[in-house]
C-alpha positions in Angstrom: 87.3 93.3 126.8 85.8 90.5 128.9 87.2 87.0 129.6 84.0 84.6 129.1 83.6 81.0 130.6 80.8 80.2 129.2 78.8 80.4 125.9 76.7 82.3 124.8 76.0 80.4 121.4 76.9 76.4 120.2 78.4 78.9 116.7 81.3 80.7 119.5 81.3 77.7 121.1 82.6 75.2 117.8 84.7 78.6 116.6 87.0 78.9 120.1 87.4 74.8 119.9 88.7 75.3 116.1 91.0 77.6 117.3 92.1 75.4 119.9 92.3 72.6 117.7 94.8 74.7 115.7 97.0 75.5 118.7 96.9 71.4 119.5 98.0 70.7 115.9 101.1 73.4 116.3 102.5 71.8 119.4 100.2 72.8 122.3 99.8 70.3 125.3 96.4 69.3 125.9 94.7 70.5 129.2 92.9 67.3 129.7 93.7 63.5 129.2 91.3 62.5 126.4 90.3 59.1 124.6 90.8 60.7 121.0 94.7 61.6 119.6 93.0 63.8 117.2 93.0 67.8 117.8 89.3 68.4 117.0 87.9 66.0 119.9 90.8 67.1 122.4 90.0 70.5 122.0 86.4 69.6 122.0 86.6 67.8 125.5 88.9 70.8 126.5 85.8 73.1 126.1 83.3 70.8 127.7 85.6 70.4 130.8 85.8 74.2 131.0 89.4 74.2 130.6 89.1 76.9 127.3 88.2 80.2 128.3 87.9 83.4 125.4 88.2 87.0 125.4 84.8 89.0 124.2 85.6 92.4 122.2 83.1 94.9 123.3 82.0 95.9 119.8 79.2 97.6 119.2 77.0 95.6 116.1 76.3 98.1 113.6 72.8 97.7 110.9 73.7 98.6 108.0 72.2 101.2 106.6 69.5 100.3 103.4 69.1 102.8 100.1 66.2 102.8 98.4 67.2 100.1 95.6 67.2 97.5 98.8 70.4 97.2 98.7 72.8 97.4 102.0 75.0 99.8 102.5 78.0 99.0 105.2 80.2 101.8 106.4 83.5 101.1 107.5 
């Protein structure tokens, strides 16, 4: 596992902000001082001042493996 500043897509980036806006709405204090009072744009400005920082399984992605009808099959 690998702590990550930064981002390597805008989809991680709005899914770690999420989950900071749900640790915001259970009681967290906010990192920085921000105009809004609601969680979404505090967590938000968290992430843009660099404040929010996430941890990056190393899991290998896996292609699922196609029959011949086309259709996928995924091994777990």
């Amino acid at each position: 596992m690998k702590i990550e500043t930064q981002f390597d897509s805008n989809y991680r980036k709005v899914l770690v902000a999420a989950r900071r806006a749900r640790q915001l709405q259970s009681g967290s204090h906010a990192l920085v001082h921000s105009q809004s009072n609601k969680a979404c744009r505090i967590a938000q400005d968290e992430v843009e001042a660099g404040k929010i920082a996430y941890v990056k399984k190393d899991i290998p992605v896996v292609k699922p493996l196609i029959d011949d009808s086309g259709v996928p099959i995924i091994t777990a």
